[in-house]
C-alpha positions as CSV (number, residue, x, y, z in Angstrom):
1,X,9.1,26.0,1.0
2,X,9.1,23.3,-2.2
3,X,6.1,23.6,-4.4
4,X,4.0,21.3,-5.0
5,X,2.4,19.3,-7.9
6,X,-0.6,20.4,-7.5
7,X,-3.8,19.0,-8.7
8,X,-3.3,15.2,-10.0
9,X,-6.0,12.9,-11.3
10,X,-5.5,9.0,-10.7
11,X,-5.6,7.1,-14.3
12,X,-6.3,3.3,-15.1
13,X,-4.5,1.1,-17.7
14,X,-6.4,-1.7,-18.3
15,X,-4.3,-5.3,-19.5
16,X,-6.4,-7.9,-21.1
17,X,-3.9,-10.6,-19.9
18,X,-4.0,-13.3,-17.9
19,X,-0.9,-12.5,-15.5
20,X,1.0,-16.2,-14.5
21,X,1.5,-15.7,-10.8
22,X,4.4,-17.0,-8.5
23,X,1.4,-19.3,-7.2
24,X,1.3,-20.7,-11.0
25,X,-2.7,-19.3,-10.7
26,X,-3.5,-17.1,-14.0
27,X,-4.9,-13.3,-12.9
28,X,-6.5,-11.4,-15.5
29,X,-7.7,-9.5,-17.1
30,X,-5.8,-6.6,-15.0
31,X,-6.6,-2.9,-13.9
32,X,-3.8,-0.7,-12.2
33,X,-4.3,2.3,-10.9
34,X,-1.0,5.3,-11.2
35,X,-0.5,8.3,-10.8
36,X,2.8,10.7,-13.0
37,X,4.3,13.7,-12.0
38,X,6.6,15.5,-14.0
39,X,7.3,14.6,-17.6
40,X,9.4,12.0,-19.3
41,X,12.0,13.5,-21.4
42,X,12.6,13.2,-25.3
43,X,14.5,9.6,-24.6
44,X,12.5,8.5,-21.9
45,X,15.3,8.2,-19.1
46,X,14.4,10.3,-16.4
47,X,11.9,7.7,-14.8
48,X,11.5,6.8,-11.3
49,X,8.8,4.3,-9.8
50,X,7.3,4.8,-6.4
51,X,6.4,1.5,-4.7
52,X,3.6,2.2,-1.7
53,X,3.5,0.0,1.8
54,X,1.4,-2.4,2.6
55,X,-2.0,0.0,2.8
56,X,-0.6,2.9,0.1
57,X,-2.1,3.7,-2.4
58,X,-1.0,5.1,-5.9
59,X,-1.7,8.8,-4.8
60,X,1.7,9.5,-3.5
61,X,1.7,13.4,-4.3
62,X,-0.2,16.6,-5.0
63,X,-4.3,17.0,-4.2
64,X,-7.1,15.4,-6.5
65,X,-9.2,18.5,-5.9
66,X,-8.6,22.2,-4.3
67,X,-11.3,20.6,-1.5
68,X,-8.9,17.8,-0.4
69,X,-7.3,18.1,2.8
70,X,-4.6,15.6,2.7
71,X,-2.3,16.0,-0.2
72,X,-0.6,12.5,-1.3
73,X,1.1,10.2,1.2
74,X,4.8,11.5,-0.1
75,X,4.2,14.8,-1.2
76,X,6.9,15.5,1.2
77,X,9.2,14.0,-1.4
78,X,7.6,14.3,-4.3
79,X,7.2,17.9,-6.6
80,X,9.5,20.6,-7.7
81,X,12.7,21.2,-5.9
82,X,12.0,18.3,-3.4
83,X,13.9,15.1,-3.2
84,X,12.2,13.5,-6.4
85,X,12.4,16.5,-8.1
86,X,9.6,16.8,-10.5
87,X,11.3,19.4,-12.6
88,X,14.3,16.8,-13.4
89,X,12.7,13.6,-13.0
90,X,9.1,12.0,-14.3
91,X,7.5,10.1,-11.2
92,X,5.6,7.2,-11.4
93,X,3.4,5.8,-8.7
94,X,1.1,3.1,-9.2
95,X,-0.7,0.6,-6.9
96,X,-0.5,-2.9,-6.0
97,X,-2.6,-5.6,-7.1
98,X,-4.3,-7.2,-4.4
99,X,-5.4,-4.0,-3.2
100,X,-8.7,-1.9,-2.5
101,X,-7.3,1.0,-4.1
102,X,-8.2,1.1,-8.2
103,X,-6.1,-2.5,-8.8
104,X,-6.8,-5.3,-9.7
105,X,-8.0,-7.2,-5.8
106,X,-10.5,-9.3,-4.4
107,X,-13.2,-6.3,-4.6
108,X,-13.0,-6.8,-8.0
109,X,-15.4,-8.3,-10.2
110,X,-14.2,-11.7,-11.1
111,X,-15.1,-12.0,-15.2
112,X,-16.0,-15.5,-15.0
113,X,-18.4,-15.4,-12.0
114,X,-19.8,-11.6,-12.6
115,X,-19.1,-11.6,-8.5
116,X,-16.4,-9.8,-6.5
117,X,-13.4,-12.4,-6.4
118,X,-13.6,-12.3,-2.2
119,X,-11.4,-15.1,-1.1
120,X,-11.2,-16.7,-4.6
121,X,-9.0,-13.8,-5.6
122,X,-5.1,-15.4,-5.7
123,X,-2.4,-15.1,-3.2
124,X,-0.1,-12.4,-4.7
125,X,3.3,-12.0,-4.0
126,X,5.9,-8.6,-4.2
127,X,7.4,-10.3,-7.3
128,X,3.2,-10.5,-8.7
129,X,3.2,-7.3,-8.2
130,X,6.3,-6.0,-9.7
131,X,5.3,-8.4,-13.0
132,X,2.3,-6.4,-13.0
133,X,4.1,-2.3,-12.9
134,X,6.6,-3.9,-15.9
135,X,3.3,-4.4,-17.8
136,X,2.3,-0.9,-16.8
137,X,6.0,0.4,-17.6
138,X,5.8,-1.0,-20.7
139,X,2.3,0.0,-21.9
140,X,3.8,3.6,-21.0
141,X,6.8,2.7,-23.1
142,X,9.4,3.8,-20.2
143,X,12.2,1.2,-20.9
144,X,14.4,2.3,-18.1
145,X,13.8,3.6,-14.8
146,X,16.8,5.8,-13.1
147,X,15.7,4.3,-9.6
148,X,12.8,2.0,-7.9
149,X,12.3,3.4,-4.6
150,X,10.2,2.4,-1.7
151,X,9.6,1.9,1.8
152,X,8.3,-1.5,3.8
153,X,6.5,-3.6,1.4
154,X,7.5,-0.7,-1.3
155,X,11.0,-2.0,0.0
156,X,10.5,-5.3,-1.1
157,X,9.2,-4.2,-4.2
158,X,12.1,-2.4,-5.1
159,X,14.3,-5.6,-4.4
160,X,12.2,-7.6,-6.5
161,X,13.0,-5.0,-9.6
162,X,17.1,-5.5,-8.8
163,X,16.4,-8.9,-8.8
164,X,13.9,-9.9,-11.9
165,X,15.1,-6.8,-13.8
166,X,18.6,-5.9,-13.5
167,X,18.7,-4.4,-17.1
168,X,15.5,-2.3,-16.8
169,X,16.7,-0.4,-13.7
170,X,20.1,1.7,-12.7
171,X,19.6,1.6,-8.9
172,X,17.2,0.6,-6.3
173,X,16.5,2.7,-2.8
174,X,14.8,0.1,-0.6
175,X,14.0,1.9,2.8
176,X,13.3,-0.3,6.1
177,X,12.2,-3.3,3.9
178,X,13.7,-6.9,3.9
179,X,13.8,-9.5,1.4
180,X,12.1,-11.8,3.7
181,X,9.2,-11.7,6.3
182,X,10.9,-12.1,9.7
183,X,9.2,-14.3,12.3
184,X,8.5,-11.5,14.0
185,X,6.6,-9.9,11.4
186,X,4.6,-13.1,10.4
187,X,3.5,-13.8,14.1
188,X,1.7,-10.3,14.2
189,X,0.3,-10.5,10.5
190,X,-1.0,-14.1,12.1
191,X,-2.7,-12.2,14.9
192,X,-3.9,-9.5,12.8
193,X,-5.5,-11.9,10.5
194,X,-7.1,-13.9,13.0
195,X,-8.3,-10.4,14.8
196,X,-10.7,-10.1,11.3
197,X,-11.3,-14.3,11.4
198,X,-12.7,-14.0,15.1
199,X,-15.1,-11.2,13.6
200,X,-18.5,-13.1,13.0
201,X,-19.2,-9.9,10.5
202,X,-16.2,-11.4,8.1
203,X,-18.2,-14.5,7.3
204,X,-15.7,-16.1,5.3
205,X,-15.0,-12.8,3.5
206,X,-18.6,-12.8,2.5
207,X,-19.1,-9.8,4.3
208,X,-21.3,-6.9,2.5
209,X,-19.6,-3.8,1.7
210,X,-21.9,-1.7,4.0
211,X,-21.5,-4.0,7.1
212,X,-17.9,-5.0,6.7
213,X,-16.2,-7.1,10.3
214,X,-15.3,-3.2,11.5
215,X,-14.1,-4.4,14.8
216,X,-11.9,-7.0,13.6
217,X,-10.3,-5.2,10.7
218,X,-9.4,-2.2,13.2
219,X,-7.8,-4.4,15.9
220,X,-6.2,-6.1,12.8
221,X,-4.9,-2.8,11.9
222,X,-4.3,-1.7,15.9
223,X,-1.6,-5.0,16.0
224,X,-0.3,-4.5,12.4
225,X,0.6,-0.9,13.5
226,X,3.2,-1.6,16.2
227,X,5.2,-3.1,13.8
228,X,5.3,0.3,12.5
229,X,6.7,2.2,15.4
230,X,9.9,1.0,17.5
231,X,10.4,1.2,21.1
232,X,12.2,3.9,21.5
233,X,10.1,6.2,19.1
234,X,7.4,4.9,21.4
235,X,9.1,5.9,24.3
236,X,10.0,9.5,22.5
237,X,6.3,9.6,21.7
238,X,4.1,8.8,24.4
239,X,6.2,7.5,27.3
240,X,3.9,5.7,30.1
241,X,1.3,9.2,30.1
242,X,-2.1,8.2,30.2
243,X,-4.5,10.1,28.2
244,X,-6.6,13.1,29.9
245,X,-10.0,11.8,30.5
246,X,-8.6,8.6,32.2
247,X,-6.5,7.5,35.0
248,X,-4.6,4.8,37.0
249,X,-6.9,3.2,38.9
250,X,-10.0,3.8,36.4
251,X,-10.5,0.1,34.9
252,X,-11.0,0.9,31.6
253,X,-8.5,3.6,31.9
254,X,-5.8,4.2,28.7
255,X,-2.3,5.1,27.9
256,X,-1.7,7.6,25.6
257,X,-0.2,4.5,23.1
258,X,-3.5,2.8,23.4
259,X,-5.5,5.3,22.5
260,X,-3.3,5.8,19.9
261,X,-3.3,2.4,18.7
262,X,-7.3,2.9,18.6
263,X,-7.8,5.4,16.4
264,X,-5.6,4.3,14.0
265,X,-7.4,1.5,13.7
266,X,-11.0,3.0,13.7
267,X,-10.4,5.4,11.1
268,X,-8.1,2.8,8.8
269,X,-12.0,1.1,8.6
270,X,-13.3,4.0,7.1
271,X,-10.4,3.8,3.9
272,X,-9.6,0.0,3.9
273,X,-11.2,-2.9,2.4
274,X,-10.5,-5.8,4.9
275,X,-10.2,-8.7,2.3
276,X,-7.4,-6.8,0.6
277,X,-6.2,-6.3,3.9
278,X,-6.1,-10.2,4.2
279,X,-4.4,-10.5,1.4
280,X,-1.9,-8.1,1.4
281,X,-0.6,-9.3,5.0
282,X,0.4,-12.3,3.5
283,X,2.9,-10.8,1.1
C-alpha cells in the first residue's frame, strides 16, 4: 500500500493587487489558500498544479491533524509511490477564488465596505481563476509546471493554462471537463440556483452565517449532484431498490438514489457556504 504525506498544514499568500477580471471588474486585494507536497528541485521543474471541482478545496492530500478522519480529496493520487509521486514531483494544490474555502470569495471582507462582499463579490470565471494560481506560481517562483491536472471544473482550469500559458506549462491532463458549459449542464446549475433563490432564508444573499437558506442550498446541491453520476453508474449503484425502512406503496416512501441524493445534500450544508456556491455554478 503507497504511503502517504502525512500531516500537511494549508498556507495563505496574500496579493495586494487588484486582479482585472474577464468581467473587466478589478478584485483585490487577494488571499489564496494551497497546499505543497513534495519538494521542488534545485531548478524548480518538477512542478505540478492540482485544479479542485467545483466544491474542492485546496486540501487535496495527507491529514491536517492525527484526529482527522478524512485525509485529502486525492490522497488516492497524491504521496510517495502513487500516481503524482511526491518523491519525484513537488505538488501544488491551491483553491479557487470565488470560493468558501481560504480564497478570496463573497465571504470575504470587502476592504472598502468593512462587510462580507455577499452578492457584490464579481462573477469569476475558470480563466479569473487561473490569472489568480499564475500570481501564486509566481510569488512561489515556479516558472514551469510539468503538468496542470484536473477533473470537472479542475478540467476547465487546466484548459485555460494550455490556452493563456502555453510557455509556462509542458502538458495538460484535463479529466471529464469541457471547454464549454453544455446546455445540459447550465439548465441544472439554473435549477440549482433557483432551489437556494426560492429559499426565503437566502434573502438576497443576506443570509447570516448561523441561519444560512439550509434547505435550498442542499436541494441545490441534491440537483447539482446528478450531474455527477451517469446512468448507468446509477443503474450499477442503486438500481430501482428502495431503501429499508420504506416501501412501494408508503407515500413518502424512497429509492435508494433518493435517499442518496439527500444526504449528500444535507451534509454538503454543513461544509459549504451557499453564496460561493452561487457563484461558483456560474463558472
Amino acid at each position: 500500500m503507497s504511503a502517504s504525506v502525512g500531516i500537511v498544514t494549508t498556507q495563505y499568500a496574500d496579493f495586494e493587487v487588484e486582479l482585472q477580471l474577464e468581467s473587466g471588474r478589478l478584485l483585490g486585494p487577494l488571499r489564496l489558500a494551497y497546499e505543497t507536497y513534495g519538494t521542488l528541485n534545485a531548478d524548480r521543474s518538477n512542478a505540478i498544479l492540482v485544479c479542485h471541482a467545483w466544491t474542492g478545496d485546496a486540501h487535496a492530500a495527507g491529514r491536517h491533524s492525527e484526529e482527522d478522519r478524512k485525509a485529502g480529496w486525492w490522497d488516492d493520487m497524491i504521496g510517495p509511490g502513487k500516481v503524482l509521486d511526491t518523491e519525484r514531483y513537488f505538488v501544488l494544490c491551491s483553491n479557487v477564488i470565488g470560493s468558501c474555502k481560504g480564497s478570496t470569495g463573497p465571504t470575504s471582507i470587502n476592504p472598502r465596505t468593512g462587510k462580507a462582499y455577499n452578492l457584490t463579490f464579481p462573477v469569476v470565471m475558470a480563466r479569473d481563476m487561473v490569472r489568480a494560481q499564475k500570481l501564486l506560481l509566481d510569488r512561489l517562483d515556479i516558472p514551469s509546471l510539468l503538468t496542470v491536472i484536473g477533473g470537472s471544473m479542475g478540467a476547465m482550469q487546466a484548459l485555460e493554462w494550455g490556452i493563456h500559458y502555453p510557455e509556462v506549462v509542458r502538458s495538460i491532463i484535463p479529466i471529464a471537463g469541457t471547454g464549454r458549459t453544455s446546455p445540459m449542464a447550465i439548465a441544472l446549475n439554473a435549477l440549482a440556483r433557483q432551489a437556494v433563490f426560492n429559499d426565503p432564508l437566502w434573502k438576497k444573499g443576506n443570509y447570516k452565517p448561523e441561519h444560512p437558506p439550509a434547505d435550498g442550498l442542499a436541494l441545490a446541491r441534491a440537483v447539482g449532484h446528478i450531474s455527477f453520476l451517469s446512468d448507468t453508474s446509477m443503474h450499477l449503484k442503486f438500481g430501482r431498490k428502495f431503501t429499508a425502512t420504506d416501501g412501494l406503496f408508503d407515500f413518502f416512501g424512497r429509492f435508494e438514489i433518493e435517499r442518496y441524493l439527500a444526504y449528500n445534500g444535507a451534509s454538503f450544508v454543513e461544509r459549504f457556504d451557499t453564496n460561493a456556491f452561487l457563484y461558483l455554478a456560474k463558472t
